[in-house]
Legacy VTK file of the C-alpha trace (Angstrom):
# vtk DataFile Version 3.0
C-alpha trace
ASCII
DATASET POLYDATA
POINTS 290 float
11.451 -4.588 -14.976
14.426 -5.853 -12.403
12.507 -4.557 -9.694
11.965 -7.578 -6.893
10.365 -6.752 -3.826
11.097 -10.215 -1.743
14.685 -7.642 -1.413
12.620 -5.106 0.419
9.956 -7.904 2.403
8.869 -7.119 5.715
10.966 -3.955 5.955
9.697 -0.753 7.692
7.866 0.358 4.475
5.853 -2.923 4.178
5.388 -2.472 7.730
3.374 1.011 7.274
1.684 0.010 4.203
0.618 -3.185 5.363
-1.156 -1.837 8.651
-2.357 1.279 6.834
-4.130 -1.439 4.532
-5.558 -3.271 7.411
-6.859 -0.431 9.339
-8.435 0.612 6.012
-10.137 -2.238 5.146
-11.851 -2.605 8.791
-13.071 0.737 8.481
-14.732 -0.643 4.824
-16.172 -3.527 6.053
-19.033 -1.422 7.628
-20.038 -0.556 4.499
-23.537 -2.631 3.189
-21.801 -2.279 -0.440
-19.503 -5.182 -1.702
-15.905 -3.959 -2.241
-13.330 -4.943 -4.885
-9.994 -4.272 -4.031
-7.589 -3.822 -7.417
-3.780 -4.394 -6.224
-1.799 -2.178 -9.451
1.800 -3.988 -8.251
0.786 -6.628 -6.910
4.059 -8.653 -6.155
4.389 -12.258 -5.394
1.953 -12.758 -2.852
3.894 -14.091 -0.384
8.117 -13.987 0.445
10.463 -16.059 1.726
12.299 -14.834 4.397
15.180 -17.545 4.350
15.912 -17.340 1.125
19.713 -16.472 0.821
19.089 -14.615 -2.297
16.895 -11.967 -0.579
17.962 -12.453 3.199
21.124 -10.414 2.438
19.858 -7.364 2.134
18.812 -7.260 5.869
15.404 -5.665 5.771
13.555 -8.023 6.860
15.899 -8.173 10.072
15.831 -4.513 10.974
12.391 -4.556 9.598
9.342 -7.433 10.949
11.594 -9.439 13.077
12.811 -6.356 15.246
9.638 -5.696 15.396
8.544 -8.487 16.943
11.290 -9.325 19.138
10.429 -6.338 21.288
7.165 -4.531 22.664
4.430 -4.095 19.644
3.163 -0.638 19.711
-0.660 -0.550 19.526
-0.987 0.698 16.036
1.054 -2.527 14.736
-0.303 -4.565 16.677
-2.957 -5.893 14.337
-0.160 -6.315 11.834
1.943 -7.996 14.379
-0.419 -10.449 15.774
-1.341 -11.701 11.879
2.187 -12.415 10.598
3.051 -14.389 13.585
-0.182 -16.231 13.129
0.205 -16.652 9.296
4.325 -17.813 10.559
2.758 -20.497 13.114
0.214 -22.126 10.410
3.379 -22.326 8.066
5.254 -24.189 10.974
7.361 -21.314 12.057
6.783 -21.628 15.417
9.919 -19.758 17.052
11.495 -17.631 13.962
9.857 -15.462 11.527
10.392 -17.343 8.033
7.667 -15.632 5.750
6.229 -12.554 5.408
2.861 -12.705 3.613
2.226 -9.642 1.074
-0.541 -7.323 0.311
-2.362 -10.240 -1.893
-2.390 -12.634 0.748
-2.877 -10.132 3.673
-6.320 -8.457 1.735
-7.564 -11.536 0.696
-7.239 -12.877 4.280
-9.208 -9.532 5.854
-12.100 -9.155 2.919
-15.921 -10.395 3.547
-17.529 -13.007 1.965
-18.631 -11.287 -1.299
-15.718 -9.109 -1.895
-13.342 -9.364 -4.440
-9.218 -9.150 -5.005
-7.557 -8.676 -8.062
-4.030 -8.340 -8.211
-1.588 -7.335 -11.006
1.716 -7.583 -11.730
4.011 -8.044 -14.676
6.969 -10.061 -13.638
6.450 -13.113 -15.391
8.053 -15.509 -12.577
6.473 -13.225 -9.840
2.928 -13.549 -11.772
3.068 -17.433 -11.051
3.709 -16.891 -7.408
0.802 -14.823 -7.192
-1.205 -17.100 -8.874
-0.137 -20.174 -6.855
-0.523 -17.804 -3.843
-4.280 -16.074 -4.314
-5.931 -18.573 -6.739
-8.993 -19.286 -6.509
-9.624 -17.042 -3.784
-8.598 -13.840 -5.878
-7.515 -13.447 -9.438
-4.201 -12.784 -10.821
-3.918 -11.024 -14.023
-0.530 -10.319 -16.037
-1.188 -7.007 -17.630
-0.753 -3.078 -16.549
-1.973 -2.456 -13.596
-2.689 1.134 -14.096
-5.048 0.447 -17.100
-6.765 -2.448 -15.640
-7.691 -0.369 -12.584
-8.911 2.425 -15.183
-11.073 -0.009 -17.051
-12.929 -1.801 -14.181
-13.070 1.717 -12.810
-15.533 2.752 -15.495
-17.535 -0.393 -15.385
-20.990 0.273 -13.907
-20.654 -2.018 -11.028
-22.616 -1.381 -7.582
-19.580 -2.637 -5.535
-17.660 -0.176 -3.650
-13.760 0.000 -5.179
-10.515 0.259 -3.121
-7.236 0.275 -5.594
-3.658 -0.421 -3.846
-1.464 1.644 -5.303
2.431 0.712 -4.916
5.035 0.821 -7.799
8.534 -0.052 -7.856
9.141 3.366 -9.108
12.103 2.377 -10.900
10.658 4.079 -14.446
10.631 7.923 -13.955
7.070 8.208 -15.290
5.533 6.336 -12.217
4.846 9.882 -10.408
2.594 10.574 -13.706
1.220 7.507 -14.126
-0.450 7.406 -10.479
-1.755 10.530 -10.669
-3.421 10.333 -14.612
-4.829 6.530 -13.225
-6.371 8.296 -10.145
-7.491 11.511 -12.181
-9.388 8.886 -14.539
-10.839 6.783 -12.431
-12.099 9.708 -10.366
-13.647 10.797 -13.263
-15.893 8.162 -13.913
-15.880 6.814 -10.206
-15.753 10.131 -7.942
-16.369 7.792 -4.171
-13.198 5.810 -5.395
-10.911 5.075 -2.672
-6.953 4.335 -3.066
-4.021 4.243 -0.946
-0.766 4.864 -2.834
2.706 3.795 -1.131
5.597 6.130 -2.245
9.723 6.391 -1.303
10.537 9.304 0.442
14.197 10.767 -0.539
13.951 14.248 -1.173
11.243 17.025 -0.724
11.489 18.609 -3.954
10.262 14.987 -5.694
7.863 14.555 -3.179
6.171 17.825 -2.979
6.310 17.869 -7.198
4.327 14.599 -6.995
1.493 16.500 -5.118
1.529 19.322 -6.594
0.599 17.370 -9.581
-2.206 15.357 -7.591
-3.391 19.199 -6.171
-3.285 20.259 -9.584
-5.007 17.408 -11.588
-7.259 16.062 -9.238
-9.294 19.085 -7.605
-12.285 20.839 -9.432
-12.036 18.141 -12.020
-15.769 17.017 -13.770
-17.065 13.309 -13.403
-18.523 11.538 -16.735
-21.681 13.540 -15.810
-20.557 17.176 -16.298
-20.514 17.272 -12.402
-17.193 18.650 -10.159
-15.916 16.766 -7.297
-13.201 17.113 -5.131
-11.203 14.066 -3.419
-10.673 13.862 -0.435
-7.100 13.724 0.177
-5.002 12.563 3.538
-1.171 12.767 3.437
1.428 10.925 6.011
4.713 11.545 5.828
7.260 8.905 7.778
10.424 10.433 7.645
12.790 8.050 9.165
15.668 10.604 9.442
15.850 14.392 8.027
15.605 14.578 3.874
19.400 15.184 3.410
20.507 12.705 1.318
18.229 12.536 -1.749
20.013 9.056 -2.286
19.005 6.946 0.626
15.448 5.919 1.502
14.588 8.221 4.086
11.679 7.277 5.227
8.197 6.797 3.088
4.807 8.465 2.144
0.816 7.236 2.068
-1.516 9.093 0.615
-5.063 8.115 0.971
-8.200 8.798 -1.209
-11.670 9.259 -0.198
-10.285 7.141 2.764
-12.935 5.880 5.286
-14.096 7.604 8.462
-11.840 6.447 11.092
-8.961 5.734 9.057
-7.091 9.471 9.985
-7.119 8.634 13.820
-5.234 5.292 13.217
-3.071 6.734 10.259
-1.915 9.204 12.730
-0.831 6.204 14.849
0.698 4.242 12.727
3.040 6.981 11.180
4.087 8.279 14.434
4.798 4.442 15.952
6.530 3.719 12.542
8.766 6.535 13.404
9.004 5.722 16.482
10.511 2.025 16.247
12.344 2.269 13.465
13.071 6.318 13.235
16.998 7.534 13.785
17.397 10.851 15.724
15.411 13.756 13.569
12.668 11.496 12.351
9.580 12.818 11.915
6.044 11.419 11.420
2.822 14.568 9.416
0.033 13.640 8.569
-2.255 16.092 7.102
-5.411 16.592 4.235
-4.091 18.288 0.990
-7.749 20.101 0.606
-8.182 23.493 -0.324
LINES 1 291
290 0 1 2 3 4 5 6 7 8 9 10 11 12 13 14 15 16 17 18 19 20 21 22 23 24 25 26 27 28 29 30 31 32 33 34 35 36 37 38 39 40 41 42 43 44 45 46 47 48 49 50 51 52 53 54 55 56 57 58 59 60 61 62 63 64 65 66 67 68 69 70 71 72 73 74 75 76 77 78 79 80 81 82 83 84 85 86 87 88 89 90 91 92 93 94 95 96 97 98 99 100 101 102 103 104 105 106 107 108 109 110 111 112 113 114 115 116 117 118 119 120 121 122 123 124 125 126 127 128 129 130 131 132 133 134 135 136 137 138 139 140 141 142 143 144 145 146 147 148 149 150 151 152 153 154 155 156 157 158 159 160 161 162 163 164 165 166 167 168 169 170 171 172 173 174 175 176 177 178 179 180 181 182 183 184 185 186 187 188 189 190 191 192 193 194 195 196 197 198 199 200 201 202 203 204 205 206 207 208 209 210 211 212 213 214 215 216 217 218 219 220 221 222 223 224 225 226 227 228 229 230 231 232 233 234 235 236 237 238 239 240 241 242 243 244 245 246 247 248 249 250 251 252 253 254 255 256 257 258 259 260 261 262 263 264 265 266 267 268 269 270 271 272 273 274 275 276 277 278 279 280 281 282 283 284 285 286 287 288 289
């Protein structure tokens, strides 16, 4: 897998992911129930903004730091106000020189008593992520789409949370979300997930939930019983869906997501847009219920 994602750090996708994660996990911490969060591409942990290597693709840039060298928009300002914190304990005082990634930024917003478990295959970004979450969370070097299936069918009283965002550079990634989430619905039907995907083009988009409409409604847990997910979609479309070969803007799509979480999806998608949004952009968010 070539895939590196310290290229891609801090940029406006990150950006909606990462406060889409936050506002989900505050709206989980009222739960009574423990929670174990299961991170399927987990990444390094944490990325180095200065380094030359990944500095030249210029995400980052038109990404966190514009961000921040302007007026925060509500929505990101939870976001906002914890990178600059985690930049100022590093010793960034004036500049933004790291940009800490979903391992780091769960681990940091999860109650005594809950759990992180991130996976990821790179070998040399493995032993970031180790260096980075351990001992607070584990690391494990192994799939992370059968590893959230397995502890999904564990009989475990803690309430489960998977973070769901591939580097879709093998075709089958589409599939391979939606069979992981079809499975572990089965034997875990309150499972919650929030799965990042690129938006280029409608027609790969709108396959991808046709499958999840298809494979994921009406389906029977391990009991013989039928549930139905529910399902929230946002759509941040940075520009209009011409060009099937730039990244156009991104998707979330949230599962069995907490009450409260809509309301501030709708901001976030909309502020995303906003900021970072060319002339046509567009921010939906809507439930893909029957």
């Amino acid at each position: 897998m070539n895939y590196r994602h310290g290229f891609h750090a801090g940029n406006f996708a990150d950006l909606a992911k990462h406060a889409a994660v936050l506002s989900f996990l505050k709206h989980l911490r009222g739960s009574v129930a423990p929670l174990t969060v299961i991170d399927t591409h987990a990444g390094a942990g944490y990325y180095d903004l200065s380094d030359p290597h990944f500095a030249r693709s210029k995400e980052a840039e038109a990404g966190i730091k514009y961000l921040l060298s302007s007026d925060v928009p509500d929505s990101l300002k939870p976001l906002a106000g914890y990178v600059r914190a985690k930049n100022e304990r590093a010793g960034f005082r004036d500049s933004i020189g790291l940009y800490p990634g979903s391992p780091v930024l769960t681990l940091d917003h999860l109650r005594v008593g809950d759990a992180y478990v991130g996976c990821e295959l790179r070998p040399d970004d493995f032993r970031y992520l180790q260096e980075a979450i351990v001992p607070r969370g584990k690391a494990q070097n192994v799939d992370g789409y059968k590893f959230a299936v397995n502890a999904a069918q564990i009989d475990d009283p803690a309430d489960m949370f998977w973070l769901i965002d591939p580097p879709f550079e093998r075709s089958d990634d589409y599939t391979q979300i939606v069979d992981a989430l079809k499975a572990g619905l089965t034997a875990r039907p309150n499972l919650k997930a929030l799965i990042w995907l690129p938006l280029k083009d409608l027609e790969t988009f709108d396959r991808y939930l046709r499958d999840m409409e298809h494979e994921l409604f009406a389906h029977e847990d391990s009991d013989g019983e039928t549930h139905e997910p529910d399902l929230l979609i946002a759509e941040l479309r940075l520009r209009p869906l011409w060009n099937p070969m730039k990244m156009n803007g991104c998707a979330l799509v949230a599962v069995n997501a907490p009450v409260g979480f809509e309301a501030d999806l709708r901001s976030i998608a909309a502020d995303v847009v906003t900021v970072f949004g060319d002339k046509g952009g567009l921010a939906k968010v809507w439930t893909l219920n029957p």
